[in-house]
C-alpha positions in Angstrom: -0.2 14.3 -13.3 1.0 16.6 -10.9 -1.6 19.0 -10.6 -4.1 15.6 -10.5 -2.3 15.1 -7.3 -2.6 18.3 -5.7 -5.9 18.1 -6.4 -6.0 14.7 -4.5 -4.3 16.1 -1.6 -5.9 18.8 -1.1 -9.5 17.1 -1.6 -7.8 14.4 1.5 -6.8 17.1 3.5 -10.8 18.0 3.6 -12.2 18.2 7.3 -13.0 14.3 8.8 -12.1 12.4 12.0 -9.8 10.7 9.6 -8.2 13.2 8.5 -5.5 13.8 11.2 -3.8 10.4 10.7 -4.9 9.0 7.1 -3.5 9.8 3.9 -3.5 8.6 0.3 -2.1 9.0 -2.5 -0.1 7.5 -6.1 3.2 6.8 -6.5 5.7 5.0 -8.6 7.2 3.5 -5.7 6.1 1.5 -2.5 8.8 2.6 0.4 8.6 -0.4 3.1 10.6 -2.4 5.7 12.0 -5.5 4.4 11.9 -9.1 6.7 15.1 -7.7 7.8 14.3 -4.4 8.9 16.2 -2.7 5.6 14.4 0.4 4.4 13.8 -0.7 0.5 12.1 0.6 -2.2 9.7 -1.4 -5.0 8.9 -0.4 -8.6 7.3 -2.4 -10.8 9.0 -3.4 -14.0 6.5 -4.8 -16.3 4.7 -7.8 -13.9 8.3 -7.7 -12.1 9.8 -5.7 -9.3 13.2 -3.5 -9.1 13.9 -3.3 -5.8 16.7 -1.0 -4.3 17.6 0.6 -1.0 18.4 4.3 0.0 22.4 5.1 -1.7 22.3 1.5 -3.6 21.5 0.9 -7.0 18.1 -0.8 -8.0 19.6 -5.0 -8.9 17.8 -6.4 -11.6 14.4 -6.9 -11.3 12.5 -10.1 -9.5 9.1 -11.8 -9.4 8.5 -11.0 -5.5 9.7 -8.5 -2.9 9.3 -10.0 0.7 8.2 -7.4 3.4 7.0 -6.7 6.7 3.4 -7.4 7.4 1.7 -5.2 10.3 2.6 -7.6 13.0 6.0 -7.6 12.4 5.7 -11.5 10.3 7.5 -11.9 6.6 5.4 -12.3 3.9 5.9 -11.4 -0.1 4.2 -10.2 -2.5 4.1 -10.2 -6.8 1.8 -9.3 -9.4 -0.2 -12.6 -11.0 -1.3 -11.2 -14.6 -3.3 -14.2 -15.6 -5.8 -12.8 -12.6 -5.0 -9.3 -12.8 -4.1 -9.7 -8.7 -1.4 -9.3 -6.0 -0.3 -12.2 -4.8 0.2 -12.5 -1.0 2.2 -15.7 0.5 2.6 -16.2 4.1 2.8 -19.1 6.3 2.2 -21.2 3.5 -0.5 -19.6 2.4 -1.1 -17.7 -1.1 -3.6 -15.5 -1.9 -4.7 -13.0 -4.6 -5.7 -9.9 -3.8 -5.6 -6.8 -4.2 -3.8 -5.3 -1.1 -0.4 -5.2 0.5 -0.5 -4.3 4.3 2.7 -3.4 5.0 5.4 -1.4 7.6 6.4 1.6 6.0 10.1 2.9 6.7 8.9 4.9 9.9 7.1 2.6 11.3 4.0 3.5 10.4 1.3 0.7 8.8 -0.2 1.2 5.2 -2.2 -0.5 2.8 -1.5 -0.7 -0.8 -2.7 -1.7 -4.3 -0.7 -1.7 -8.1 -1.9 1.1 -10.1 -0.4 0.5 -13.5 3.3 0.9 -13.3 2.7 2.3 -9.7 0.9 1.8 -6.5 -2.5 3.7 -4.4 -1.4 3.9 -0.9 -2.9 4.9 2.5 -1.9 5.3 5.6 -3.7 3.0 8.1 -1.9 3.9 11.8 1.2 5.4 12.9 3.7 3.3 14.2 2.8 3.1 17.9 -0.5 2.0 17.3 -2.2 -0.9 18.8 -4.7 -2.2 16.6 -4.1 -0.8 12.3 -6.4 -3.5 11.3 -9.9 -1.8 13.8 -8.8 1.5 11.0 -9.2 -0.1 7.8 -13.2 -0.4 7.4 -13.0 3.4 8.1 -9.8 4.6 6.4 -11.2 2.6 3.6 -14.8 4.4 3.8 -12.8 8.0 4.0 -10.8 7.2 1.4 -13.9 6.2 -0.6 -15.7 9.3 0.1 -13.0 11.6 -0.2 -11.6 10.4 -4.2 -13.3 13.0 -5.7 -11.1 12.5 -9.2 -11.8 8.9 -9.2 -9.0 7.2 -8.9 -9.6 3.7 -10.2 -6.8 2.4 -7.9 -8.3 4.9 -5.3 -11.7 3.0 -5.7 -10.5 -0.3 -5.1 -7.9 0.3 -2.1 -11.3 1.6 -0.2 -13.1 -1.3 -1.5 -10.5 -3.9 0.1 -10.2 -1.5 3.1 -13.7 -1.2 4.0 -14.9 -5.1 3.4 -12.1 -5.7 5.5 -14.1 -4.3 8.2 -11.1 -4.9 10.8 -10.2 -8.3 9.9 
C-alpha cells in the first residue's frame, strides 16, 4: 500500500501546468472544516462515519458529517449503499453523487470520493482562490491522465471533476 502510493505521488508530481497546485491521493481519512469552522476528521465505519477532532477522541459513529462546502455554505454528506453513492444535502436539496467538495483545514478547496473504507482526494485551489469550481474540468483531466496505477477511486474523482466542466 505504501509503496502503491509513492508510486502515485511521484507519477502526480510529473511535469504539467497542474502540477504546481493539484494533488491527489488515498487516504483513510477526509481532514475538513466543519459548519462551525472546527478542524474534524471523517472515517468511515462500515456505511457510517467516526468523526473526531485534533486531541479528542473519535464519538461513536453517525450516518452524516456536515461540512463546509467551497463557498463557505453547510451542507452534509453520507454514504447511500442501496445506490452505491454519496449523498449530498443542501438547501433542501439531496443528491447522490459521487463527490464531496469541501474546505480542507487550511483553507484550501478539495474534491473527494469514498474509496472502500477510505477516500480519493484532490486538491482543487488553495485557499485564496477566487474561482475552485473554473479548476475542476482540468484538475479532473490531470488527474485522469496522470493515474497511471489505476486507481478505481482515482478514475472516478476525474470523471466527476471533468463533467463538471466548472459548474
Amino acid at each position: 500500500m505504501i509503496r502503491r502510493m509513492l508510486v502515485l505521488l511521484t507519477a502526480l508530481a510529473v511535469s504539467s501546468p497542474l502540477h504546481a497546485k493539484t494533488l491527489a491521493y488515498e487516504d483513510n481519512k477526509l481532514n475538513f472544516k466543519s459548519c462551525k469552522g472546527e478542524n474534524v476528521s471523517a472515517r468511515w465505519f462500515g456505511g457510517n462515519l467516526s468523526l473526531s477532532e485534533p486531541g479528542k477522541s473519535p464519538g461513536d459513529p453517525m450516518a452524516s458529517a456536515q461540512f463546509q462546502t467551497w463557498d463557505g455554505a453547510c451542507a452534509t454528506f453520507q454514504w447511500d449503499a442501496a445506490v452505491g453513492a454519496l449523498v449530498i444535502k443542501q438547501d433542501g436539496k439531496t443528491e447522490p453523487g459521487q463527490i464531496v467538495r469541501f474546505v480542507a483545514w487550511d483553507g484550501a478547496r478539495w474534491a473527494a470520493t469514498r474509496t472502500g473504507a477510505g477516500f480519493y482526494l484532490a486538491k482543487i485551489a488553495e485557499k485564496d482562490e477566487q474561482d475552485p469550481k473554473s479548476r475542476m474540468k482540468a484538475a479532473g483531466d490531470w488527474l485522469a491522465k496522470n493515474n497511471t496505477l489505476g486507481v478505481p477511486a482515482a478514475d472516478l474523482l476525474a470523471e466527476g471533476l471533468s463533467k463538471a466542466n466548472g459548474g
